[in-house]
C-alpha positions as CSV (number, residue, x, y, z in Angstrom):
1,X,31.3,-50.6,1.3
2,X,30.8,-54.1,0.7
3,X,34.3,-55.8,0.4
4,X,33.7,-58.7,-2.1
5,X,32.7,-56.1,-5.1
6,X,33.5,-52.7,-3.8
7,X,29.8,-51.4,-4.3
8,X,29.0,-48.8,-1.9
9,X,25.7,-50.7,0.5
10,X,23.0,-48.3,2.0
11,X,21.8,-50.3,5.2
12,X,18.0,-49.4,6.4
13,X,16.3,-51.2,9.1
14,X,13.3,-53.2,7.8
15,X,10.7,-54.6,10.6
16,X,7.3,-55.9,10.8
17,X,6.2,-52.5,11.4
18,X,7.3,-51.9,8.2
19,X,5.8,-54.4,6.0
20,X,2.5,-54.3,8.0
21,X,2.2,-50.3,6.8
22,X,3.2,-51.4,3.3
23,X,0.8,-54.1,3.1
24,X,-2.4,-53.2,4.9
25,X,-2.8,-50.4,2.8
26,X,-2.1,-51.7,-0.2
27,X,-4.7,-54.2,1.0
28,X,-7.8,-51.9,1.2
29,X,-6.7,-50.3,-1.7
30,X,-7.4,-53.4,-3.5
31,X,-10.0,-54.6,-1.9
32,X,-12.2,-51.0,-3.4
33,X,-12.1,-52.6,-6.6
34,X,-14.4,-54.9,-6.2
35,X,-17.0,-53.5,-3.6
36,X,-17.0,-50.5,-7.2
37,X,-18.2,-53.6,-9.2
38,X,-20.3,-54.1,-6.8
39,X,-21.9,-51.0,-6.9
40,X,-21.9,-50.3,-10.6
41,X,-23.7,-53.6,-11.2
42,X,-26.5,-52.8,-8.6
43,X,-27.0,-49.6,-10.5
44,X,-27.3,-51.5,-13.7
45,X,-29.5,-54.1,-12.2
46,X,-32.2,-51.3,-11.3
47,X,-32.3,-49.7,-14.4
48,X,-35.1,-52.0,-15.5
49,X,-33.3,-53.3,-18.4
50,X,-31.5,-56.2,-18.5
51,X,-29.9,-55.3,-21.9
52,X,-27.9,-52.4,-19.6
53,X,-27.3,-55.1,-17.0
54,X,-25.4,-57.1,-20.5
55,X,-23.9,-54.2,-21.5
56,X,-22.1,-53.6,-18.4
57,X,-20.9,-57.0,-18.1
58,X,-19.6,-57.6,-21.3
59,X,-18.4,-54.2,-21.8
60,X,-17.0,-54.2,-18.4
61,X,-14.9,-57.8,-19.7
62,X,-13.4,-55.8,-22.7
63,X,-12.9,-52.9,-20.6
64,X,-10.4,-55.1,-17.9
65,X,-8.9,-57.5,-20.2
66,X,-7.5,-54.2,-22.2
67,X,-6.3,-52.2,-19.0
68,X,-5.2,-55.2,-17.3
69,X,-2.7,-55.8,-20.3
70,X,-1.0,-52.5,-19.3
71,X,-1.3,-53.0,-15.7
72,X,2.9,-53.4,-16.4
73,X,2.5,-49.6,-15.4
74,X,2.0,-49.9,-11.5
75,X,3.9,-53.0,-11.3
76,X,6.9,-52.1,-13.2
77,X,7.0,-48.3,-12.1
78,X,7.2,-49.9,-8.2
79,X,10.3,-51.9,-9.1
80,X,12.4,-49.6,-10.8
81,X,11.0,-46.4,-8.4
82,X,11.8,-48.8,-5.0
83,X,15.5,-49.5,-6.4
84,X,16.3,-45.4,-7.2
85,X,14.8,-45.0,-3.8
86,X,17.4,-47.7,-2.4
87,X,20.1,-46.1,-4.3
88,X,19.3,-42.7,-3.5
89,X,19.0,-41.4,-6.9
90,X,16.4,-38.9,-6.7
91,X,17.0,-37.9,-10.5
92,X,16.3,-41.3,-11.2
93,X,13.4,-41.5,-9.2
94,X,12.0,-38.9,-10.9
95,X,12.9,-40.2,-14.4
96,X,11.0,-43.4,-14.3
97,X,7.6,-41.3,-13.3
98,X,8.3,-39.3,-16.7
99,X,8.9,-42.1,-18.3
100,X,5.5,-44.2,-16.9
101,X,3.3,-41.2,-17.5
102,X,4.7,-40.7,-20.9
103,X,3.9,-44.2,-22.0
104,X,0.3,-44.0,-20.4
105,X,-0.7,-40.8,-22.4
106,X,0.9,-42.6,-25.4
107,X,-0.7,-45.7,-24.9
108,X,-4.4,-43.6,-23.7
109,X,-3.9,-42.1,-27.0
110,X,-3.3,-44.9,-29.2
111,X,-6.5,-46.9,-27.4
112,X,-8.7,-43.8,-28.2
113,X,-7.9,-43.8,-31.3
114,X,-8.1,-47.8,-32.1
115,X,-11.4,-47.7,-29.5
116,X,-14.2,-48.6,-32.7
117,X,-11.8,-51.7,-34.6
118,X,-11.2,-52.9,-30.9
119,X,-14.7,-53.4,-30.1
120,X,-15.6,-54.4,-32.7
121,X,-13.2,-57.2,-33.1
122,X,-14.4,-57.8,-29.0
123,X,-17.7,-57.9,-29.7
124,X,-17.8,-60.7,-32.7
125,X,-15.8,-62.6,-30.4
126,X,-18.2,-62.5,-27.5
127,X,-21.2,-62.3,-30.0
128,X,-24.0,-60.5,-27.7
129,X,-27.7,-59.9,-28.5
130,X,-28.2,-56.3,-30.5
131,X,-29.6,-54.7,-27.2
132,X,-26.5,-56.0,-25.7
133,X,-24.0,-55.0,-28.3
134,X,-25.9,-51.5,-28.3
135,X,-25.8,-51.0,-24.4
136,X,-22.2,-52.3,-24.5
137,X,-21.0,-49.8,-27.7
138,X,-22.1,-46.9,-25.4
139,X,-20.3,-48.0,-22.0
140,X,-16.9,-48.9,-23.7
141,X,-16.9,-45.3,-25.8
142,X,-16.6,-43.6,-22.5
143,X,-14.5,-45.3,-21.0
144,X,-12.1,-45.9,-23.2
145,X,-12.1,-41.6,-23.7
146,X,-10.6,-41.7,-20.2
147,X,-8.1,-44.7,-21.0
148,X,-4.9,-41.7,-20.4
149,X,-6.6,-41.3,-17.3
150,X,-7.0,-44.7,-16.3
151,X,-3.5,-45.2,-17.2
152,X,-1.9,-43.2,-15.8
153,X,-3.3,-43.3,-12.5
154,X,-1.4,-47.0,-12.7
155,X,1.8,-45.3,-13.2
156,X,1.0,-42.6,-10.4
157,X,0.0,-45.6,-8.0
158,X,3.2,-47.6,-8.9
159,X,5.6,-44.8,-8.0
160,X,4.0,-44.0,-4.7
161,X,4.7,-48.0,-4.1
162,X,7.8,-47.9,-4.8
163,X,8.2,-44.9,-2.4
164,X,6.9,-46.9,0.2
165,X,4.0,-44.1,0.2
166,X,1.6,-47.2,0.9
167,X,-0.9,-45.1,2.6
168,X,-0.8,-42.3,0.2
169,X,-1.5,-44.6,-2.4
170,X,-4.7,-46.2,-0.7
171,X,-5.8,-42.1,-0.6
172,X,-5.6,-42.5,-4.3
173,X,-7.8,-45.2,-4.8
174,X,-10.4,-44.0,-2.5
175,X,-10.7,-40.6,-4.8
176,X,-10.8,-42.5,-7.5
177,X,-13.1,-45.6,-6.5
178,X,-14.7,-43.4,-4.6
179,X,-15.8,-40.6,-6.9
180,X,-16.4,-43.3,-9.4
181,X,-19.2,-45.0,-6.7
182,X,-21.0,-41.7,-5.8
183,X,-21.2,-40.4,-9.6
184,X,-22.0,-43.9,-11.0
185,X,-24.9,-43.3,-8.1
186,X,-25.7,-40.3,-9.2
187,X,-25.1,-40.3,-12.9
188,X,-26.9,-43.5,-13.4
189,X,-30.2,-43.8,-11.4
190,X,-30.9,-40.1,-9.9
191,X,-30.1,-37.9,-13.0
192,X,-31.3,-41.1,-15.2
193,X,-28.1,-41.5,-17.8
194,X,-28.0,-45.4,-17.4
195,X,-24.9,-47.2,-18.2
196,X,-23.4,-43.9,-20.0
197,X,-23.9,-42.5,-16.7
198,X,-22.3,-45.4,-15.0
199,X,-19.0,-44.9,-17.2
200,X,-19.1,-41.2,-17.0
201,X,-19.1,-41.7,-13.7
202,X,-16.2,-43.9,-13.6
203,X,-14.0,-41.5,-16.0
204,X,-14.4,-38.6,-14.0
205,X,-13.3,-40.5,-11.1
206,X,-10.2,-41.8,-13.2
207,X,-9.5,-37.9,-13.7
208,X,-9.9,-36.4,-10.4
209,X,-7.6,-39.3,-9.2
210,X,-4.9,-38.4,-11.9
211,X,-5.2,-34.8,-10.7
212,X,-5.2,-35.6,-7.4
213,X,-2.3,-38.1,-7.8
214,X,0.0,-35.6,-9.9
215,X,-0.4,-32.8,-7.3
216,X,0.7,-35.5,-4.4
217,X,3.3,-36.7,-6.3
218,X,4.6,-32.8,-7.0
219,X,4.6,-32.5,-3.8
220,X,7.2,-35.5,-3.2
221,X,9.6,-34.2,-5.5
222,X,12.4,-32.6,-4.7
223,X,12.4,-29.9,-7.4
224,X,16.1,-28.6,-7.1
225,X,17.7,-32.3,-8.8
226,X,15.0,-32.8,-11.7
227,X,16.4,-35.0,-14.5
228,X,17.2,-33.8,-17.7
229,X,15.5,-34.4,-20.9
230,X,18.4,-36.6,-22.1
231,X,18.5,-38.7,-18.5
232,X,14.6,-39.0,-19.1
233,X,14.7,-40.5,-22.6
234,X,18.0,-42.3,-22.1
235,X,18.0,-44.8,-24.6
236,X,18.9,-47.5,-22.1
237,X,16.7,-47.1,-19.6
238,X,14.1,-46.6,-22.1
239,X,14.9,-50.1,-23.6
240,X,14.7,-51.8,-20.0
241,X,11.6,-50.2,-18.7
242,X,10.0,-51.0,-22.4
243,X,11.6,-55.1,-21.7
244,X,10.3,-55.2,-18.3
245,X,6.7,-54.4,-19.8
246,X,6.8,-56.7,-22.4
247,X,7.8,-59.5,-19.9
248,X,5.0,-58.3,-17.0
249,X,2.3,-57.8,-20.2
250,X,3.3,-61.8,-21.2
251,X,2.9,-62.6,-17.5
252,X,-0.4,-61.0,-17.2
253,X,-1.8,-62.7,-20.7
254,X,-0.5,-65.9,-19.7
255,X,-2.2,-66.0,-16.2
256,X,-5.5,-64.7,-17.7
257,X,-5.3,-67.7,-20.2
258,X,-5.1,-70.4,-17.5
259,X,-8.0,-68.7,-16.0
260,X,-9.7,-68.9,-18.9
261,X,-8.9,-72.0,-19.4
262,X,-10.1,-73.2,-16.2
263,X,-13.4,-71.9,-16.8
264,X,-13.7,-73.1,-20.6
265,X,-12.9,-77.0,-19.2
266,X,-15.7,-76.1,-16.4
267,X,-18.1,-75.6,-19.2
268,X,-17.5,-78.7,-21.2
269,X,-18.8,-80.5,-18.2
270,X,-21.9,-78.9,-18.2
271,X,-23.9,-75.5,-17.0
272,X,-23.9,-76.5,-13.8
273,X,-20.0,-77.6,-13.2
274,X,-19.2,-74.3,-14.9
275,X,-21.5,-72.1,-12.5
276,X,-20.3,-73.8,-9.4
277,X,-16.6,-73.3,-9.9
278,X,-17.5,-69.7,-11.3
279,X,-19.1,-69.0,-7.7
280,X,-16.0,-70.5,-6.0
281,X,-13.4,-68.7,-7.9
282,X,-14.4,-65.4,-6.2
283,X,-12.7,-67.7,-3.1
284,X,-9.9,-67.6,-4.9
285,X,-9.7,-63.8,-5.7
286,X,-10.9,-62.9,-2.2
287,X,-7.7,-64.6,-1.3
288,X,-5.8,-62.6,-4.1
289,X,-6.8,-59.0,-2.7
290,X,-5.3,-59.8,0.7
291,X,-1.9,-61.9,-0.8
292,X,-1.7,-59.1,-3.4
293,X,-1.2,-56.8,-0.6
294,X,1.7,-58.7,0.7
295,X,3.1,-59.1,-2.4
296,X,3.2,-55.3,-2.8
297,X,5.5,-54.9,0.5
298,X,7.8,-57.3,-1.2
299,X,7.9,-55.6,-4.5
300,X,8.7,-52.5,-2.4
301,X,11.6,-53.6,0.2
302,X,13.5,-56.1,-2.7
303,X,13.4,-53.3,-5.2
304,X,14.8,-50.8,-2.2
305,X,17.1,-53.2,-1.0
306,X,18.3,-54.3,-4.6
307,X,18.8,-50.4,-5.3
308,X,20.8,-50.3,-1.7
309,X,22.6,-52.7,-2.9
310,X,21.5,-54.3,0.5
311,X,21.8,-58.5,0.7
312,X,21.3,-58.3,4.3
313,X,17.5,-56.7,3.5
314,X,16.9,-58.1,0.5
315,X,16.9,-61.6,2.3
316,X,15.3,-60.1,5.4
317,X,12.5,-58.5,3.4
318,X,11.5,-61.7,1.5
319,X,11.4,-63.6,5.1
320,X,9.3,-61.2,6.6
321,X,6.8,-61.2,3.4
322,X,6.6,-64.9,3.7
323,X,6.0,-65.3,6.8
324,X,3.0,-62.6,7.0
325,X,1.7,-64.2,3.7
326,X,2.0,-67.5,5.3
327,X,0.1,-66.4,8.6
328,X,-2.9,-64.5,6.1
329,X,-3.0,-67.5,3.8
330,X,-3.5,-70.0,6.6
331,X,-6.1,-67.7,8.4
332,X,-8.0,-67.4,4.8
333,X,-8.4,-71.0,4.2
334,X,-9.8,-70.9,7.6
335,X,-12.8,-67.8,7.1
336,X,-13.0,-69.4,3.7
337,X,-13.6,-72.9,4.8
338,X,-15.9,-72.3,7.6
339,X,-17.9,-69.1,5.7
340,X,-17.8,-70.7,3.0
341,X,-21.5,-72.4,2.9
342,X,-22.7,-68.8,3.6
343,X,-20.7,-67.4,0.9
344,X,-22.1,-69.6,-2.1
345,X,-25.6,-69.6,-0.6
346,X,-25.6,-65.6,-0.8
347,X,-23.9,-65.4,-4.2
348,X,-26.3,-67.9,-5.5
349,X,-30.0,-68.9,-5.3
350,X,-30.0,-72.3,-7.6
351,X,-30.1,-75.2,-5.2
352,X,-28.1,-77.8,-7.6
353,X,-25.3,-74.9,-7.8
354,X,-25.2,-74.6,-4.2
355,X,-24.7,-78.2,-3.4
356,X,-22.0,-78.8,-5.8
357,X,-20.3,-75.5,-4.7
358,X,-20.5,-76.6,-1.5
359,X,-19.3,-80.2,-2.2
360,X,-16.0,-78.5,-3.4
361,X,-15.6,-75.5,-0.9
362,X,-12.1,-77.4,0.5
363,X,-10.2,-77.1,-2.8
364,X,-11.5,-73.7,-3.4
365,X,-10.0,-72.9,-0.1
366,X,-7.1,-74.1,-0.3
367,X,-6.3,-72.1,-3.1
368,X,-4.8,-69.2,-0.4
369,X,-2.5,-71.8,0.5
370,X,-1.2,-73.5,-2.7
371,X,-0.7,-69.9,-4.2
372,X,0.4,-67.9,-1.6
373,X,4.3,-68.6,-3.3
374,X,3.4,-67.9,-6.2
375,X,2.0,-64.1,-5.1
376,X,4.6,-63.8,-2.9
377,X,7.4,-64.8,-5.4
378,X,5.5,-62.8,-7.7
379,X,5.9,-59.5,-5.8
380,X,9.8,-60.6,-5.1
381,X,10.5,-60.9,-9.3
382,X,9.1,-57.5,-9.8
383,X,10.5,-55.7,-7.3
384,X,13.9,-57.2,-8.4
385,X,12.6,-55.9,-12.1
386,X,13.7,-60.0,-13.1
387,X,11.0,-59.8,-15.3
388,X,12.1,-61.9,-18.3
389,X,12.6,-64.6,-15.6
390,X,8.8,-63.9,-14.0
391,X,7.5,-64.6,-17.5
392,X,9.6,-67.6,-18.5
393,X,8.2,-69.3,-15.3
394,X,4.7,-68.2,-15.8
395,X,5.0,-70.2,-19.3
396,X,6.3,-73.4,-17.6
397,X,4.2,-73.2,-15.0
398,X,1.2,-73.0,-17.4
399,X,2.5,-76.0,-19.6
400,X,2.4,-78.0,-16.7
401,X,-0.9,-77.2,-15.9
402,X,-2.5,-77.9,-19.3
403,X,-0.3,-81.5,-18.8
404,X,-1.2,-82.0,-15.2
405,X,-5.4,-81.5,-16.2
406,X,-4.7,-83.9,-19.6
407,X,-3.4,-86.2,-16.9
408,X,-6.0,-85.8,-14.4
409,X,-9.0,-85.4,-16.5
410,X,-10.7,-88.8,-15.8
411,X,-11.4,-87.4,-12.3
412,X,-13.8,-84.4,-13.8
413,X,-14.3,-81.7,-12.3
414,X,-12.0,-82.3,-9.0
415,X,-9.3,-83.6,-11.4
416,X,-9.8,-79.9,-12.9
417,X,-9.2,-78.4,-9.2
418,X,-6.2,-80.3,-9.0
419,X,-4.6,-79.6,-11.7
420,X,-5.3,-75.4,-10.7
421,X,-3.4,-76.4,-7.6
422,X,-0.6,-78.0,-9.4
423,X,-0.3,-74.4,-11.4
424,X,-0.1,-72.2,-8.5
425,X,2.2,-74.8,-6.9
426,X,4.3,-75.0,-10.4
427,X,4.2,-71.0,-10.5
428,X,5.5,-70.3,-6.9
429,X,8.4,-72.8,-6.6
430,X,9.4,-72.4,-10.0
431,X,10.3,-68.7,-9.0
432,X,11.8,-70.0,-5.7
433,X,14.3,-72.1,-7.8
434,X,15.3,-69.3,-9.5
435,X,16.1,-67.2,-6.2
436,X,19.0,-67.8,-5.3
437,X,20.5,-68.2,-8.6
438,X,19.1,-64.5,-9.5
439,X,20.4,-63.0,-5.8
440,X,23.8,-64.3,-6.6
441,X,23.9,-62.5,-10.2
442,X,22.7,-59.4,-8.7
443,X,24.7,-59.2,-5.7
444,X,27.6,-60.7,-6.8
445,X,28.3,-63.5,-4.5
């Protein structure tokens, strides 16, 4: 019992052991995503037809800009799931995966049936050729039938996260990524179906996983404390997961903008300025798949410790986190630095690309570094479920970054590098200065 507010503490132990079987899944499970790019855009490119090649990419834009909005689903079912695990509700527990699943056959639903006004608005935005268009109409149809699927294998993900079920949830993402690999395989250049094959391929992957993911996650429940209907849709915790959504979903639009934006400047200084930082971005998200597994472990053991009501391991778990992320950040900058001539020369062919890629491979790299708060931080804020104070940051942080590149745009294009740093920076230490401030309301002291 913790004398200062008479709240009853559950103590667990929380090691390096423990955050390295948290993250390293989580890691590889993340790291599949791109390698099914990858292989879906090799198919494509062998189909003989660069208008399926098109369609892919641009359908494949719509496709994550839309899911990505809702990705609120695994991060927001981790939080609240890791802090009824710490409190040892198993009612709870069991409430907030009705509650996720519920909202991702809702929102499934509503997507299919909005799918033909959405791309269409999509499409006169992005304005492709008619082949394109065509090839890309077909793609987004398909996938966006298996959007409940797709869904709600975020919300199955994000409650074996906040289980701690790391490894169970890397298993899920190899039935899904990995069905979707074979059949896109399969579906698109030996039984000839193209790019429909290439989505069909990825839905029924998004279906075995949800299948598969349901019958694990049946299997975790203990079925002799299920929650009630009313504890399910009670009204208060409906209202807080819906906030917590809304804050992650600002978050998430926010940090694709400044993306955005940094690629929009790139292209007002020419083709060339805009290709090179586009090959040296993937730097940037190399580094994100490895911090995002970190980030993950955090989300898990400050959620836990939070629902514990735990200071002791809520401090412990963020030192640990930062420390690792620290260690992985410094050790990317290194593989990034000295790889990096062989990276850009393999990602591209054009000569005047490469040199100007390579002329600016140390602020790419360094990107592990300047962000490694702001994922770690990140991961911290929505375990905690402090999401309206996650997406008040991201805001700042983002205002400061449009005024830190009006500032620095007489230096071109490494003024623009700066001022990507200064937003990562902004983003991270922003949250930091929040800390204690939000550990003291939560706690109590």
């Amino acid at each position: 019992m913790d004398q200062a507010t008479g709240r009853k503490v559950r103590p667990f132990a929380i090691t390096h052991r423990m955050v390295a079987m948290l993250a390293i899944p989580m890691t590889l499970a993340y790291m599949t995503t791109p390698l099914l790019g990858l292989v879906d855009t090799s198919v494509a490119g062998r189909l003989n037809d660069p208008a399926q090649l098109g369609g892919l990419a641009v359908g494949a834009v719509i496709i994550d800009v839309i899911f990505a909005t809702f990705n609120f689903l695994r991060s927001g079912t981790t939080g609240m799931t890791a802090q009824a695990v710490g409190a040892e509700d198993e009612k709870e527990k069991q409430a907030v995966l009705a509650r996720a699943l519920l909202i991702a056959a809702i929102t499934g639903a509503a997507l299919i049936v909005l799918m033909v006004p959405i791309l269409t608005l999509a499409l006169w935005l992005m304005a492709p050729g008619a082949d394109v268009a065509e090839a890309t109409r077909s793609y987004f149809y398909i996938r966006t039938a298996g959007a409940m699927f797709a869904l709600a294998n975020y919300a199955l993900l994000g409650w074996l996260i906040g289980l701690g079920r790391a490894g169970l949830g890397l298993a899920l993402q190899i039935i899904v990524n990995g069905t979707n690999m074979v059949l896109s395989i399969a579906l698109g250049l030996w039984l000839g179906y193209g790019l429909a094959g290439i989505a069909l391929g990825t839905v029924i992957g998004e279906l075995l996983g949800t299948i598969a993911g349901l019958l694990i996650c049946r299997r975790l429940i203990d079925t002799s404390t299920t929650p009630s209907r009313n504890r399910i849709f009670d009204r208060d915790s409906m209202l807080r997961f819906a906030n917590l959504n809304g804050d992650i979903m600002i978050r998430s639009f926010v940090l694709l903008g400044a993306f955005g934006y940094f690629t929009a400047q790139g292209a007002n200084m020419g083709e060339t300025v805009l290709a090179a930082n586009a090959v040296l971005m993937n730097f940037f998200f190399i580094s994100g798949y490895f911090l995002d597994g970190m980030a993950t472990a955090a989300e898990q053991l400050v959620g836990r410790a939070i629902g514990a009501n735990y200071r002791e391991g809520f401090w412990r778990g963020i030192k640990l986190t930062l420390v690792w992320n620290a260690l992985i950040a410094a050790a990317l900058f290194a593989v990034l630095y000295l790889a990096g001539p062989w990276l850009v020369n393999t990602i591209t062919t054009m000569p005047e690309v490469r040199a100007l890629a390579q002329a600016y491979l140390v602020p790419a790299a360094l990107t592990a570094l300047t962000g490694v708060l702001a994922f770690q931080m990140d991961g911290v804020f929505i375990g905690a479920v402090w999401s309206r104070e996650m997406s008040l940051m991201m805001v700042l942080s983002f205002i400061i970054y449009i005024a830190a590149w009006q500032l620095l745009q007489g230096y071109g294009n490494t003024g623009l590098w700066m001022a990507l740093h200064i937003f990562l920076v902004a983003r991270g230490f922003a949250l930091l200065a929040r800390l204690p401030i939000k550990a003291r309301q939560t706690f109590g002291y």
